[in-house]
C-alpha positions as CSV (number, residue, x, y, z in Angstrom):
1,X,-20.3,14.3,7.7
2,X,-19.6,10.9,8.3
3,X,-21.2,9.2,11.2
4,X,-18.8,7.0,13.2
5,X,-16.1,6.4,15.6
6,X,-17.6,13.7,24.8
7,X,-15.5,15.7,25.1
8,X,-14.7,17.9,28.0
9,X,-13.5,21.3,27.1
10,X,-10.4,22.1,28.2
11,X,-8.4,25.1,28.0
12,X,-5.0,24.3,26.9
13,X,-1.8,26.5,27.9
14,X,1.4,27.0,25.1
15,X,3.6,25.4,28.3
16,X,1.7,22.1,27.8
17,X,1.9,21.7,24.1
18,X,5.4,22.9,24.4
19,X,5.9,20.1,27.0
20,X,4.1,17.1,24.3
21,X,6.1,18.3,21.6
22,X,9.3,18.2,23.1
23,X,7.7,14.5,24.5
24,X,6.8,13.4,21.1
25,X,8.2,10.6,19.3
26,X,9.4,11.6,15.8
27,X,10.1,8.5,13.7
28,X,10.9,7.3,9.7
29,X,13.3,9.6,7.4
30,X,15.0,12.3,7.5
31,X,14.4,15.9,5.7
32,X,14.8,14.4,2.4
33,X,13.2,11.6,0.5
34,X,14.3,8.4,-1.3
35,X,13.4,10.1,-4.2
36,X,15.7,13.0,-3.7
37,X,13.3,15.1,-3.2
38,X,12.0,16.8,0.2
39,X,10.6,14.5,2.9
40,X,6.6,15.0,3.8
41,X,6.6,15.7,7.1
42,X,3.6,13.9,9.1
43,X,2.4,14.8,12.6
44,X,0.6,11.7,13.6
45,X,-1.6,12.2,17.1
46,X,-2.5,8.6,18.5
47,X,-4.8,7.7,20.9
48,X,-3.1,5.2,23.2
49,X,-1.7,2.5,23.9
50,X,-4.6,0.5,25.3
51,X,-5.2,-2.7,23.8
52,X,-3.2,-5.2,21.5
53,X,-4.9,-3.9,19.0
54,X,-3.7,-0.2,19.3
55,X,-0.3,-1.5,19.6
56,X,-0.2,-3.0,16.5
57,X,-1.8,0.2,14.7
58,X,0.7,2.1,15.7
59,X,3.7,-0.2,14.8
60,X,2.2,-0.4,11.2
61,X,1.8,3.4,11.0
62,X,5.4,3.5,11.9
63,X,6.9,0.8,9.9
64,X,4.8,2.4,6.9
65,X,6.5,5.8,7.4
66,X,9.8,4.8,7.2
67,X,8.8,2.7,4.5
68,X,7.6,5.3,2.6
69,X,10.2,7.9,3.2
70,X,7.9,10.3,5.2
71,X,9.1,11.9,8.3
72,X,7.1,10.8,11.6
73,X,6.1,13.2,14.3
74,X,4.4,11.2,16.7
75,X,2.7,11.8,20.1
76,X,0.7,9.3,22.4
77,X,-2.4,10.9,24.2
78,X,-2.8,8.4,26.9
79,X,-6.6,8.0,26.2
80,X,-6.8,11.7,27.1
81,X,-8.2,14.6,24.3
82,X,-6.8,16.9,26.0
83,X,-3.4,15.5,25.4
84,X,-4.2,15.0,21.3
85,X,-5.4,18.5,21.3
86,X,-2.0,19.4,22.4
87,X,-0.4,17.4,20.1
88,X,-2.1,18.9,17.2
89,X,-1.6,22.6,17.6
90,X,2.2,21.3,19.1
91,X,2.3,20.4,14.9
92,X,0.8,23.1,13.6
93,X,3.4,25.2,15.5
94,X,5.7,23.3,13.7
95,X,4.4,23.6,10.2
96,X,3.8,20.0,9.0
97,X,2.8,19.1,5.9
98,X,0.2,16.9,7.3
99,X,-1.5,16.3,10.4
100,X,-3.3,12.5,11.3
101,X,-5.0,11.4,14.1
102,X,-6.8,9.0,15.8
103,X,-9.6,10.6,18.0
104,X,-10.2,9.5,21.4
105,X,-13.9,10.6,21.4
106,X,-16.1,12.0,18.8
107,X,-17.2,15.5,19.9
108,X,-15.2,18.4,20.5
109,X,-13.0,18.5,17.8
110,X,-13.6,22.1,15.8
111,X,-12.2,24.6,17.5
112,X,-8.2,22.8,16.8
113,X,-9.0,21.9,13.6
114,X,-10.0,25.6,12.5
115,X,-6.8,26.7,13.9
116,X,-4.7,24.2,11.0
117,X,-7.0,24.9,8.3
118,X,-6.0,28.4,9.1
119,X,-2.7,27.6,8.5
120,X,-3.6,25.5,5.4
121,X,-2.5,22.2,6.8
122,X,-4.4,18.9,6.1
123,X,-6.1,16.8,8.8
124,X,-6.7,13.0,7.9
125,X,-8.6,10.7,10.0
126,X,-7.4,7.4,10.8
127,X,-9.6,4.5,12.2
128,X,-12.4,6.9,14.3
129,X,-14.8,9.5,12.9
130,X,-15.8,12.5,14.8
131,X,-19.0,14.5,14.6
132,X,-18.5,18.2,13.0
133,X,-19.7,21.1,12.2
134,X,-17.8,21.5,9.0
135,X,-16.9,18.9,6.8
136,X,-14.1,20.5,5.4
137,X,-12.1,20.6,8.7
138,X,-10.7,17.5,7.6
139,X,-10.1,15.6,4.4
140,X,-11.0,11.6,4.7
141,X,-11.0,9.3,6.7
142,X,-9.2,5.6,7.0
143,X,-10.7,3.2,8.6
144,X,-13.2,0.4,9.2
145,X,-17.2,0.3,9.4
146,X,-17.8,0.0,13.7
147,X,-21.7,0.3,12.5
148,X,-21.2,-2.5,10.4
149,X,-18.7,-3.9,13.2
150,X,-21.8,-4.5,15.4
151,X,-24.3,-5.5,13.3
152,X,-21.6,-8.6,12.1
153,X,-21.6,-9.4,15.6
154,X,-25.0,-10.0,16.1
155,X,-25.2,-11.7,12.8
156,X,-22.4,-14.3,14.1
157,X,-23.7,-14.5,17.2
158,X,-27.3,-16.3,15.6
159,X,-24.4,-18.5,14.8
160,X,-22.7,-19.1,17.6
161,X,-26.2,-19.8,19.3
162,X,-27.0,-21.9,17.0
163,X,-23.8,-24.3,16.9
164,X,-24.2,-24.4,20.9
165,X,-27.8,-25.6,20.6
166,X,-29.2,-22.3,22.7
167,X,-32.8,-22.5,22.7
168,X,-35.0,-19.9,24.3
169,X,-34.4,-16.4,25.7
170,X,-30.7,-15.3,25.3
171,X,-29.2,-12.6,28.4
172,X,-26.6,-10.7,27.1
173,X,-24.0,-8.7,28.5
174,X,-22.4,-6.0,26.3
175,X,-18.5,-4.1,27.4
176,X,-18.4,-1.3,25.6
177,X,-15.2,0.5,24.7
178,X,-14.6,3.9,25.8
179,X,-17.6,6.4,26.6
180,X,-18.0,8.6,23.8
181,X,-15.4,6.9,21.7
182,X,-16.7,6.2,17.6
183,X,-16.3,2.0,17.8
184,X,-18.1,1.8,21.4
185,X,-21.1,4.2,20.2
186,X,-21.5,2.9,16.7
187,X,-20.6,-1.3,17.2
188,X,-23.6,-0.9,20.2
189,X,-25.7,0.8,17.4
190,X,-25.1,-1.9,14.9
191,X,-25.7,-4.6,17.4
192,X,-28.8,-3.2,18.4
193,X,-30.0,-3.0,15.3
194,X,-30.0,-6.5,14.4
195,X,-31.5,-7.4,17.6
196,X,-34.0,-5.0,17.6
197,X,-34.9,-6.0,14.1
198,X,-34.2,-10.0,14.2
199,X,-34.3,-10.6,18.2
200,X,-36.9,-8.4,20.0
201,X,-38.3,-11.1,21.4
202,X,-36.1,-13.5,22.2
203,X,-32.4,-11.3,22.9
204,X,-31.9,-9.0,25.9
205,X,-29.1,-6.9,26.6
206,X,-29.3,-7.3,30.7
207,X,-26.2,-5.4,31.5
208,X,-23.8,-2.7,29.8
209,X,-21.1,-0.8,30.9
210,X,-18.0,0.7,29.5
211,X,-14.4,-1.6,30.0
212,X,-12.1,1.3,28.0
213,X,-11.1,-1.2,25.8
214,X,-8.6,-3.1,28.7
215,X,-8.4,-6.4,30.1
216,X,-8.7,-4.6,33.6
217,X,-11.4,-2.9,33.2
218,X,-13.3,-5.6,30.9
219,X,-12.4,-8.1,34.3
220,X,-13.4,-5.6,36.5
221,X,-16.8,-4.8,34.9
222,X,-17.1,-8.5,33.8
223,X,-16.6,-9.4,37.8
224,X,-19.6,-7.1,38.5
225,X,-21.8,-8.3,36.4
226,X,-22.0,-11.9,37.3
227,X,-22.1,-10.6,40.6
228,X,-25.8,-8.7,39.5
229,X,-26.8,-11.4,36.3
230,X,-25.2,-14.9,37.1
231,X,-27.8,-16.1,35.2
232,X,-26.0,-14.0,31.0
233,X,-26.2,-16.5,28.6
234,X,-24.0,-14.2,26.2
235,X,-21.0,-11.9,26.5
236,X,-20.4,-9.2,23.5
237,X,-17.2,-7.3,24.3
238,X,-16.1,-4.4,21.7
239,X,-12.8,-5.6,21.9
240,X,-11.0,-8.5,22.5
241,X,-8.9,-7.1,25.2
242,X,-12.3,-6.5,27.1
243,X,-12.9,-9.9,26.3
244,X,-9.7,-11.5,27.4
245,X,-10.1,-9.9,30.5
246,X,-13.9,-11.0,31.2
247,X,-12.9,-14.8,30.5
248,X,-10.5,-14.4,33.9
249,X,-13.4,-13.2,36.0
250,X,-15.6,-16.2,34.5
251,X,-13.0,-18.5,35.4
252,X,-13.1,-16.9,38.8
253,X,-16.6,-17.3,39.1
254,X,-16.5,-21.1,38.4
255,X,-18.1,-20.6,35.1
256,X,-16.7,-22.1,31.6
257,X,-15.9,-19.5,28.8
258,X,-17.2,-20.0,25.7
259,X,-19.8,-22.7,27.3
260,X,-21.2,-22.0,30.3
261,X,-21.3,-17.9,28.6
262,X,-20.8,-17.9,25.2
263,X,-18.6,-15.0,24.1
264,X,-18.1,-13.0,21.0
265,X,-15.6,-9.8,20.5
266,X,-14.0,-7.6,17.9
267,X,-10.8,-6.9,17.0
268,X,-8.9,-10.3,16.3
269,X,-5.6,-10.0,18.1
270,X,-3.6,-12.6,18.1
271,X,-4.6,-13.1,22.2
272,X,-8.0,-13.5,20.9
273,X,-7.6,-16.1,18.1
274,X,-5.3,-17.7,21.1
275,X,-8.4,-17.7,23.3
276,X,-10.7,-18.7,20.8
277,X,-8.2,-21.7,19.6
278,X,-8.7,-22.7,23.2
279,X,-12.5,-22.4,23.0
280,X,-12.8,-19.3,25.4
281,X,-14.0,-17.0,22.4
282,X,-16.8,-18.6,20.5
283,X,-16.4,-15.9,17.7
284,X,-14.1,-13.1,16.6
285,X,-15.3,-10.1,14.3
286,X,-12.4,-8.6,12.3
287,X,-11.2,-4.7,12.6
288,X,-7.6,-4.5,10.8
289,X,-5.6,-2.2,12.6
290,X,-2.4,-2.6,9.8
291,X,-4.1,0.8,8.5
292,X,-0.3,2.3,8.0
293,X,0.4,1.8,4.6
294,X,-2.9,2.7,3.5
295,X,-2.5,5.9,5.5
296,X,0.7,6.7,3.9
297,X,-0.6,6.6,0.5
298,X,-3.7,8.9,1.4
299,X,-1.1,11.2,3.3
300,X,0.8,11.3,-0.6
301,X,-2.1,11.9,-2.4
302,X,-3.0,14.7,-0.1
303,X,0.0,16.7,-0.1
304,X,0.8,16.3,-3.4
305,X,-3.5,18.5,-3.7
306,X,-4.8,15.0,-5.3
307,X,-8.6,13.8,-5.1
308,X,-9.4,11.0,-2.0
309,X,-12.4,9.2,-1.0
310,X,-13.9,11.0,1.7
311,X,-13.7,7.5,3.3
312,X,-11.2,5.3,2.7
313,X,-12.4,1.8,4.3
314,X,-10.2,-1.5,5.6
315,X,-11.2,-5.1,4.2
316,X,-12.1,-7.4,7.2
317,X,-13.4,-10.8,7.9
318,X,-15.8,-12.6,10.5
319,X,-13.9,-16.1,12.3
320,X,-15.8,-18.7,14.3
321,X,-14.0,-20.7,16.9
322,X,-13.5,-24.1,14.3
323,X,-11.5,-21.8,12.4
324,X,-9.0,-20.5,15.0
325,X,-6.1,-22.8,14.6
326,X,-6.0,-22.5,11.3
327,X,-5.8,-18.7,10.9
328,X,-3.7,-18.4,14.4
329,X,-0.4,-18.9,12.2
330,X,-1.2,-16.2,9.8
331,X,-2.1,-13.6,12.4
332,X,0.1,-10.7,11.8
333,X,-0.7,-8.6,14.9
């Protein structure tokens, strides 16, 4: 079992996942492939459309379909498991070849995934892990390090602190993404570690709460906190959404971002290397959401019965603000 990216149990109808699969989007070819041969068919389940970041996943699983000749079933869940759940027994009613999905949380996952591996149809994972309790209900994953996520953030931040001149104690305040979500438990787990190992002394976390990955709620919660600690020295936002949305309410407050708080995030949206170009965003840590055409080739390998890595992981980079401008034109989401 891998451990990355609560479920509440829900007892789901045949009217409603007849109702999402009549809803669901089905995109890239037709019944037969460029080959000549017949067209995998791929039920895809995402999470949302939440963030800059999640738009751009989905665009490049989409693109990558067609690209690759594979026929796209695809269903939005709104940030809601119930609504993925739906989705995925909606394509196992219809027999895909191949089910994907994105998970909205980590737990609660076994029960729908029985029910396809009953049917013999494969589940891939794509950018969030979930915690089971049977490895075999699905087949790999794709997707980035969040673990690894957070501890590059702390490790940038000793930078960040550094090129500002910060001496002394550091306040943080830490937006996490969606309760129970894979990124928001494990980047908080990686950040912590570092701290807990490098900073015990000297770095504080002084307030956390969850923005759902939004610029609402990351202004919102942002907005609250200066109102409890106008003294935080440091902002860490899971995504750069959160982010955007927190340098608006430090604007409000009469407070410089990226001075007066110094900020990093994760993601590296275009928005964000905006921001940080501007020196709102002293530092950005990379997740690559253009996962489709790596997806697509698993989704190949795994229909056609061939061996994958149990986790198939994204290559990603770590940008501080003096190198903004010059990566902004090559951003490609």
């Amino acid at each position: 079992m891998l451990n990355r990216r609560n479920f509440l149990t829900a007892a789901v109808g045949v009217a409603a996942a007849g109702t999402l699969a009549a809803c669901a989007k089905e995109d890239g070819g037709g019944s037969d492939s460029p080959g000549g041969g017949k067209a995998i068919t791929l039920g895809f389940a995402q999470v949302g459309s939440e963030s800059g970041w999640r738009t751009a996943n989905t665009d490049s699983v989409k693109s990558a379909a067609k690209e690759a000749g594979i026929n796209l079933k695809f269903s939005d869940a709104q940030q809601k498991p119930e609504n993925q759940i739906s989705a995925i027994r909606s394509y196992i009613a219809q027999g895909v070849d191949v089910i994907a999905f994105s998970p909205t949380v980590v737990k609660g996952w076994d029960v729908v995934l029985k029910e396809a591996k009953a049917k013999n149809i494969p589940v891939v994972l794509t950018d969030r892990s979930i915690e089971t309790s049977d490895d075999s209900l699905y087949v790999t994953l794709v997707g980035s390090d969040f673990t690894d996520e957070g501890r590059r953030a702390a490790k940038i931040l000793e930078k960040v602190l550094e090129k500002a001149g910060h001496k002394g104690p550091v306040k943080i305040a830490q937006l996490e993404g969606t309760t129970g979500s894979a990124p928001a438990i494990e980047r908080a787990k990686g950040f912590k570690e570092v701290m807990d190992a490098e900073h015990k002394d000297d770095w504080k976390i002084v307030a956390s709460q969850s923005g759902d990955f939004t610029r609402a709620g990351g202004k919102q919660v942002m907005a609250a906190f200066l109102q409890s600690n106008p003294d935080i020295d440091v902002l860490f936002a899971h995504n750069d959404d959160m982010g955007l949305g927190a340098i608006q309410a430090i604007e409000a407050a009469g407070k410089k971002p990226g001075k007066d708080i110094l900020i990093v995030t994760i993601d590296g949206v275009k928005d964000g290397f905006v921001a940080m170009s501007e020196g709102k965003i002293n530092a950005i840590v990379e997740c690559n959401p253009l996962l489709g055409p790596q997806l697509m080739e698993v989704v190949k390998k795994v229909k056609n019965g061939e061996k994958v890595e149990r986790w198939v992981k994204t290559k990603e980079s770590d940008f501080m603000q003096d190198q903004a401008k010059a990566a902004l034109p090559s951003r490609k989401y």
